[in-house]
N, C-alpha and C positions, 0 to 999 in steps of 0.2 A: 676816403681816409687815406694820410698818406703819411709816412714819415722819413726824416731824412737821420741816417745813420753815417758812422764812422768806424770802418775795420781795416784793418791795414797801411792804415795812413792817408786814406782816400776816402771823403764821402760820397754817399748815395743818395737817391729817392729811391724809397721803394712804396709800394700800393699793395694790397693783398693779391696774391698772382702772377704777382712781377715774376723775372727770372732775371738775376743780377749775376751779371761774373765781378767776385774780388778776388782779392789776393788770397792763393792757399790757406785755407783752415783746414788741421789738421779733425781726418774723422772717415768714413766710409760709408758711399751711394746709401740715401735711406735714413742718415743718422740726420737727430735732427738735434738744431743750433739754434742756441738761445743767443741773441743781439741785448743786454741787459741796458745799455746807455745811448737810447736816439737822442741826438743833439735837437730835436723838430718835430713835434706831431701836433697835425693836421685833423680836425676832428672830420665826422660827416657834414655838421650843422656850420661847418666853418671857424669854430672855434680852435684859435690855435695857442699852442701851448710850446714857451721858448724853454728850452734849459740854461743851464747857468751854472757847468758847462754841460750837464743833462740833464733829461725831464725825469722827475724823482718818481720811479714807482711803473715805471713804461719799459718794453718791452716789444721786443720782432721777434717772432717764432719764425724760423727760418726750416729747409729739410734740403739736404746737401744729393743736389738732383745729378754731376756730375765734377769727375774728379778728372784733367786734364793739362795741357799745354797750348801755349800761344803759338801761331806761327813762327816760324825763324826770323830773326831779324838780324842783319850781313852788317859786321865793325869791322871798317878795312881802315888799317891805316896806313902809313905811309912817310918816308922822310924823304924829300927832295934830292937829287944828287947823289946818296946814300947809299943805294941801294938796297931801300930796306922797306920789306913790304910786309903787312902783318893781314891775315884774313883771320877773323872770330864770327863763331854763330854762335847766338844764345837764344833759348826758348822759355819763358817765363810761364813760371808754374802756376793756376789760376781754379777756386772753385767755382761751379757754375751753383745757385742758391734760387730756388722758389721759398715766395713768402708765403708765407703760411695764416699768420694772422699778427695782427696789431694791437696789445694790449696795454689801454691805462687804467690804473688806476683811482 
């Protein structure tokens, strides 16, 4: 069983036991997060169920396993002739997420 979700402007597959990094959800190691709208679940028996633009009554039990940062990532710019040189580091803030279970009804 598996469904695909939508949090942060990105979707996912997730499976029960997955561990998904998205984007910051606001909450603390332990708390646990309900995903109210999969766009996609997947039954056992193969039976799949589309939403439109969610599946009505489904749900990801999700529990917020880590609260973290991306590695750095180097924006060097630059103007020719100029002499103008610009260095930026930015570290994109990210929660790590175990699924916990899959619920339709």
């Amino acid at each position: 069983m598996y469904a695909i979700i939508s949090t942060g402007g990105k979707q996912y597959r997730a499976s029960v036991g997955d561990m998904i990094d998205v984007e910051k959800i606001e909450g603390g190691v332990g708390d646990e997060v309900i995903l109210s709208d999969p766009l996609f679940v997947m039954d056992e028996n193969g039976s799949a169920k589309i939403g439109a633009p969610s599946v009505e009554g489904a749900s990801v039990v999700c529990t917020i396993v880590k609260q973290d940062r991306n590695p750095k990532v180097i924006v060097f710019t630059s103007k020719r002739r100029k002499r103008y040189q610009r260095k930026i580091g930015h570290r994109q803030h990210y929660t790590r997420l175990r699924v916990e279970a899959i619920n339709v009804s």
